[in-house]
C-alpha positions in Angstrom: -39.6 -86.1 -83.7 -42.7 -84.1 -85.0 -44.7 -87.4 -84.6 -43.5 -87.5 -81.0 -43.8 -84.1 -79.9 -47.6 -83.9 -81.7 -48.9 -86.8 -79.9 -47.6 -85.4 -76.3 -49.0 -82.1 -77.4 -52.2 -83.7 -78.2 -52.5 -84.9 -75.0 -50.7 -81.8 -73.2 -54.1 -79.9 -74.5 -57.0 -83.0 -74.1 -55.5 -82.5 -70.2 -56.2 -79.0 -70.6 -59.7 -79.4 -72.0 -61.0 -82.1 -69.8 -64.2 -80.6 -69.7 -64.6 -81.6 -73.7 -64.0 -85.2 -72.5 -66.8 -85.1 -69.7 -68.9 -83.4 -71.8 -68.3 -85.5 -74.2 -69.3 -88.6 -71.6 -72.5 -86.9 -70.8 -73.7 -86.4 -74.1 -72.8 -89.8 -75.3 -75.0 -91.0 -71.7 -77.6 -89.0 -72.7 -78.0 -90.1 -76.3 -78.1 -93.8 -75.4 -80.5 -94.2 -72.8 -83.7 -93.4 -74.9 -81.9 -96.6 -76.3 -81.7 -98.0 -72.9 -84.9 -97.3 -71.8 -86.7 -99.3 -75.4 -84.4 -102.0 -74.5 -85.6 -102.6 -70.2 -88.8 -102.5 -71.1 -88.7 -105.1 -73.9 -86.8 -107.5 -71.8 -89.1 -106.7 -68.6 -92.3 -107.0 -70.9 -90.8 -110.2 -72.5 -90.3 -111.6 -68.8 -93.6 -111.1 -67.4 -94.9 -113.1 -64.8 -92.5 -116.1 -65.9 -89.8 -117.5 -63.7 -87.3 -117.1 -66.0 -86.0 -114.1 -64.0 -84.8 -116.4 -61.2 -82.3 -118.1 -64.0 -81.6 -114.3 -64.8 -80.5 -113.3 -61.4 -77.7 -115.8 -61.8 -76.0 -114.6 -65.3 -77.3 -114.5 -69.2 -79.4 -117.5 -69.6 -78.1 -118.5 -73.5 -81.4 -120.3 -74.5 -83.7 -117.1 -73.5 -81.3 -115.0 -75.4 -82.1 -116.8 -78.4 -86.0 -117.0 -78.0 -85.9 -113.6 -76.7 -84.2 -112.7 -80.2 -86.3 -115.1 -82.3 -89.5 -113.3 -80.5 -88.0 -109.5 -81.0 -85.3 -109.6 -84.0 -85.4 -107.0 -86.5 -84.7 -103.9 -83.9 -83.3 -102.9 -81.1 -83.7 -106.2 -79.5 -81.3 -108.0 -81.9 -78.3 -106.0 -80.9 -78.7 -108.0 -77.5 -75.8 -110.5 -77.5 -73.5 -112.6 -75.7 -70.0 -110.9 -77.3 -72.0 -107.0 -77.3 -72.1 -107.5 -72.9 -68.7 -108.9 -72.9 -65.2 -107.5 -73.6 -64.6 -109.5 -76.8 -67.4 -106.3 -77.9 -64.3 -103.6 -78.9 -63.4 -106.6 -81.2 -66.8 -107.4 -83.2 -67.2 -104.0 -83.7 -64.1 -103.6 -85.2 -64.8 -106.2 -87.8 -68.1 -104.3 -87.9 -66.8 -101.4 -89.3 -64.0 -102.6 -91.4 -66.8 -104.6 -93.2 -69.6 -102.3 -93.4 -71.9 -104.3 -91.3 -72.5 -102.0 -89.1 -75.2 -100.3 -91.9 -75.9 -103.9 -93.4 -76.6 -106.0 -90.4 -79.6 -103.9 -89.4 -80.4 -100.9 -91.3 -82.9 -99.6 -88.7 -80.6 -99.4 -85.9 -78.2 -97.8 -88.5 -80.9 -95.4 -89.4 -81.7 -94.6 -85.8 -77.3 -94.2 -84.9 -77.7 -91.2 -87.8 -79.0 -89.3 -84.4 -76.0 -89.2 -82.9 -73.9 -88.9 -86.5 -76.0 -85.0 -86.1 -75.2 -84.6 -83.1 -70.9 -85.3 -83.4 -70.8 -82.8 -86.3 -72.4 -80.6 -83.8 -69.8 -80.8 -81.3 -67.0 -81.0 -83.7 -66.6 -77.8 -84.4 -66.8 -76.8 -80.1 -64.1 -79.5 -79.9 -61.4 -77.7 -82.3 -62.4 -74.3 -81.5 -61.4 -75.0 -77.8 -58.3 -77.3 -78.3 -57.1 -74.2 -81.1 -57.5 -71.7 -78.5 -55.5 -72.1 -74.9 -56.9 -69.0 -73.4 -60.8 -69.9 -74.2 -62.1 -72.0 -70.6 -64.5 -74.6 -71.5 -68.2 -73.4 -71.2 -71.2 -75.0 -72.2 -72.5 -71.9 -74.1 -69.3 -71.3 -76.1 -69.1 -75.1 -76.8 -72.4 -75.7 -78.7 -72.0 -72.0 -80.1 -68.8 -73.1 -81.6 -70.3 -76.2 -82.7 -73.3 -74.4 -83.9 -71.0 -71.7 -86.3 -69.7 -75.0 -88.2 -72.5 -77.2 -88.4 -73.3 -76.7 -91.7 -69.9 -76.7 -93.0 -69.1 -79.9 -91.2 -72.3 -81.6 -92.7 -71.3 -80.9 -96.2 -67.6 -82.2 -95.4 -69.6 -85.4 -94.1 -71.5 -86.0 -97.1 -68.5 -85.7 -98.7 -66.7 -88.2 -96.8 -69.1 -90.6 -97.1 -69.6 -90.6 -100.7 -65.4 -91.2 -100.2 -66.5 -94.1 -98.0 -69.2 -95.8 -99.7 -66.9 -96.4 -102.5 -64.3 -97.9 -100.3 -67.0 -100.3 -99.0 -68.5 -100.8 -102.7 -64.5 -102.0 -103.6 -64.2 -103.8 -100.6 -67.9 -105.9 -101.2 -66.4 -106.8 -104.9 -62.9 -107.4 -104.3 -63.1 -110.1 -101.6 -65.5 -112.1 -103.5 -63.8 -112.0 -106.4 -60.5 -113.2 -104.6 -62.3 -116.5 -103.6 -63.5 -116.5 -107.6 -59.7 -116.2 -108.4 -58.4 -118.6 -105.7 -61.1 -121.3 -106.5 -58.6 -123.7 -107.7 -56.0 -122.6 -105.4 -54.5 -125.4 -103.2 -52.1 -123.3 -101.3 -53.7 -121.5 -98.2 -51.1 -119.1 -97.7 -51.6 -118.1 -101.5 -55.4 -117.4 -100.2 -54.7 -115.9 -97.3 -52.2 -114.0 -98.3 -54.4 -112.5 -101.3 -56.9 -111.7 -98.7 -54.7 -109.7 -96.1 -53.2 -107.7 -98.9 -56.6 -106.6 -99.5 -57.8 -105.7 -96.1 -54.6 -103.8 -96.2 -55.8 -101.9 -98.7 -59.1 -101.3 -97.6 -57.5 -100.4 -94.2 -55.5 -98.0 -95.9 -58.2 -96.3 -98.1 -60.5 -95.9 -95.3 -57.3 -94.1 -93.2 -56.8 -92.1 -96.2 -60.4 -90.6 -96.4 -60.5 -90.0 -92.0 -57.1 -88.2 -92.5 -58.6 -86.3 -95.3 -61.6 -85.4 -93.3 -60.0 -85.1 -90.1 -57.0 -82.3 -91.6 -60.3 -80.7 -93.6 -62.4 -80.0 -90.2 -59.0 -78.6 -89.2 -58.2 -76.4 -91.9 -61.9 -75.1 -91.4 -61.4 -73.9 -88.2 -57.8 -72.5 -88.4 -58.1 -70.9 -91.7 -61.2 -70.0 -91.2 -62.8 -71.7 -94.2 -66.0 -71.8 -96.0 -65.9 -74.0 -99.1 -65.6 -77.6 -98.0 -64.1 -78.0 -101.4 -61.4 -76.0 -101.0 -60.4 -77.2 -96.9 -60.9 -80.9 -98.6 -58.5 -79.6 -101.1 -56.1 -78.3 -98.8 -56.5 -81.4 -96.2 -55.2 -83.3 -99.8 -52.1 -81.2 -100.4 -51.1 -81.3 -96.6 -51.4 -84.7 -95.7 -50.3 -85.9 -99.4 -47.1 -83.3 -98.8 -46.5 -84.7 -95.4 -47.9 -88.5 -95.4 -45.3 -90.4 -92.9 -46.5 -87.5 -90.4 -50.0 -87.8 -91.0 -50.2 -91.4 -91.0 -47.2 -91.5 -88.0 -49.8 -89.2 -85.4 -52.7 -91.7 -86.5 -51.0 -94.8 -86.1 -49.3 -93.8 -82.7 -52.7 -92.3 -81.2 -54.4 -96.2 -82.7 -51.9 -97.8 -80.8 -52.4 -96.2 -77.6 -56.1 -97.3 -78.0 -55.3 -100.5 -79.0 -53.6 -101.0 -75.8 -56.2 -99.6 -73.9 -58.9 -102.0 -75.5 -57.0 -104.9 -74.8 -57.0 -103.5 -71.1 -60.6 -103.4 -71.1 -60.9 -106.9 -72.9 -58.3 -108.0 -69.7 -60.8 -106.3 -66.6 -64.0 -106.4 -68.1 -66.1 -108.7 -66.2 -67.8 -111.4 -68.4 -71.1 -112.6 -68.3 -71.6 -115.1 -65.8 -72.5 -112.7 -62.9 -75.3 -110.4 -62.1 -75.1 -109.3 -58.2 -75.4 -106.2 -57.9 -72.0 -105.5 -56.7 -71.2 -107.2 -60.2 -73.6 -104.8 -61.7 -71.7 -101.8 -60.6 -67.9 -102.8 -61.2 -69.4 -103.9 -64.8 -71.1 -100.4 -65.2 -67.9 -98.5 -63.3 -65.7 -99.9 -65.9 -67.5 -99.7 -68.8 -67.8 -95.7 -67.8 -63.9 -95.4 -67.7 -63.5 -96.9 -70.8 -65.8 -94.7 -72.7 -64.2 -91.8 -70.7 -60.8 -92.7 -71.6 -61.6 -93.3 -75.6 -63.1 -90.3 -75.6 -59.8 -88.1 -73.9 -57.7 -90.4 -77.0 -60.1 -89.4 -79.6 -59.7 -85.6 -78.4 -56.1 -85.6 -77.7 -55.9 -87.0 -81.4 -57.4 -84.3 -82.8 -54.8 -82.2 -80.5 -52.1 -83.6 -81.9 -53.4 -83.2 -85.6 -53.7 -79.5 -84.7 -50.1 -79.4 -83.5 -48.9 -81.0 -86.3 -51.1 -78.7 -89.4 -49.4 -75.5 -87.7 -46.1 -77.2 -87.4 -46.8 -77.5 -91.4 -48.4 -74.1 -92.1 -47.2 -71.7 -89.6 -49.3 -68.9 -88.4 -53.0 -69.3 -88.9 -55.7 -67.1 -88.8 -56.5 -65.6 -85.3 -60.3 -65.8 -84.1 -62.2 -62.6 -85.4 -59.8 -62.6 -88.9 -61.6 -62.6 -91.9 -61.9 -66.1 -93.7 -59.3 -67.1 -96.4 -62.4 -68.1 -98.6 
């Protein structure tokens, strides 16, 4: 029941807060279209003069894809794909970031997505401080000044956090290879496949283990009042290892919802075929309210995270106390 009554209270608040999620929206917009902007003017630079534009106006054109890619691969360009401008997307880049090749596949673009790594620590700490306080109305200036009081903190939990999760994708890059070593002479599939889910499990379940860590650390931060990221990381630990079924019950319940709402998307989506403008529009339309709606789970999870550390700790600090460290 503390599951159930976390997740409704998560989204109880992100209702509350909607302005996080449209600001949210905006500043996600406005991060990508330097992005967007690189990425029009290659392809219009690439078209020139040539009639190719007349095959464009009727849907992606799969053999100027690739020699567009062949001509401009390495950056920005090669992130232009059939499955990235279709609804099998939310897919690839799941299996992008179980696997780590979202950093591998192109470590410029990685490099270059650190900007907006900066800029969610930023924001983090606006997003608790409003969903931990009912009374405080969503304003630009206390949102960034918020965000602003725990940057620092939150950028020495990150660093953290992804020491955690370069060694889960260090295990991850030796274990699977050294399954097929082990299963070389193995004539039973389901021995081979079974070796290999077991082990996805696992790296699933790491890489849960080190965002429920971080996520219950941020939290502790802000409730408690913390400085040492040491000591909220140690605290996230005793929580969440004192309460796991709840921990891993609001994660899982919050995954599903999303889960349901990607294969939505992956349903409505429009595919690639078309380009009227009308087409154009819907495409852009839906794309929007998908973004919007991950963005009001991803705060109403945090919502129901708060809920659940005070259902675990009681009383917390009030703003203006002095911090427990």
């Amino acid at each position: 029941m503390k599951v159930a009554k976390a997740v409704v209270r998560g989204l109880m608040r992100m209702a509350e807060c909607s302005g996080l999620v449209v600001a949210m929206w905006l500043i996600v917009l406005i991060a990508a279209l330097p992005f967007a902007v690189v990425m029009e003017d290659t392809i219009r630079t690439d078209v020139g003069s040539s009639l190719i534009h007349e095959d464009l106006r009727e849907g992606l054109d799969l053999g100027w894809l690739e020699e567009f890619r062949y001509r401009h691969g390495g950056g920005l360009a090669d992130t232009l794909r059939p499955v990235r401008v279709s609804s099998a997307m939310v897919f690839e880049t799941l299996e992008l970031w179980l696997s780590g090749g979202w950093v591998s596949e192109n470590r410029a673009l990685a490099a270059s997505g650190g900007l907006f790594l900066i800029i969610w620590i930023l924001v983090q700490g606006g997003i608790l401080t409003h969903l931990s306080s009912p009374e405080l109305r969503f304003r630009w200036s206390t949102f960034l000044a918020s965000g602003g009081a725990y940057f620092f903190r939150f950028l020495r939990l990150a660093m953290m956090m992804g020491v955690a999760y370069y060694g889960v994708y260090k295990l991850a890059y030796w274990m699977f290879p050294a399954i097929d070593r082990w299963t070389r002479d193995v004539t039973a599939e389901t021995t081979v496949l079974g070796l290999h889910l077991a082990g996805l499990v696992g790296v699933v379940t790491l890489m849960a283990i080190v965002h429920l860590v971080a996520e219950f650390a941020r939290i502790a931060t802000v409730r408690e009042k913390r400085r040492s990221m040491i000591l909220a990381v140690a605290r996230s630990v005793h929580q969440v290892g004192s309460h796991p079924l709840q921990s891993v019950g609001v994660l899982g319940v919050m995954f599903l919802i999303l889960g349901l709402v990607q294969v939505m998307y992956y349903l409505m989506a429009p595919g690639i075929g078309g380009s009227s403008p009308l087409a154009l529009v819907v495409a852009f339309a839906i794309g929007q309210v998908y973004l919007l709606i991950r963005w009001a789970l991803r705060i109403a999870r945090y919502g129901a995270e708060l809920a659940l550390y005070d259902s675990w700790t009681g009383p917390t600090l009030t703003r203006g106390e002095q911090p427990v460290d």
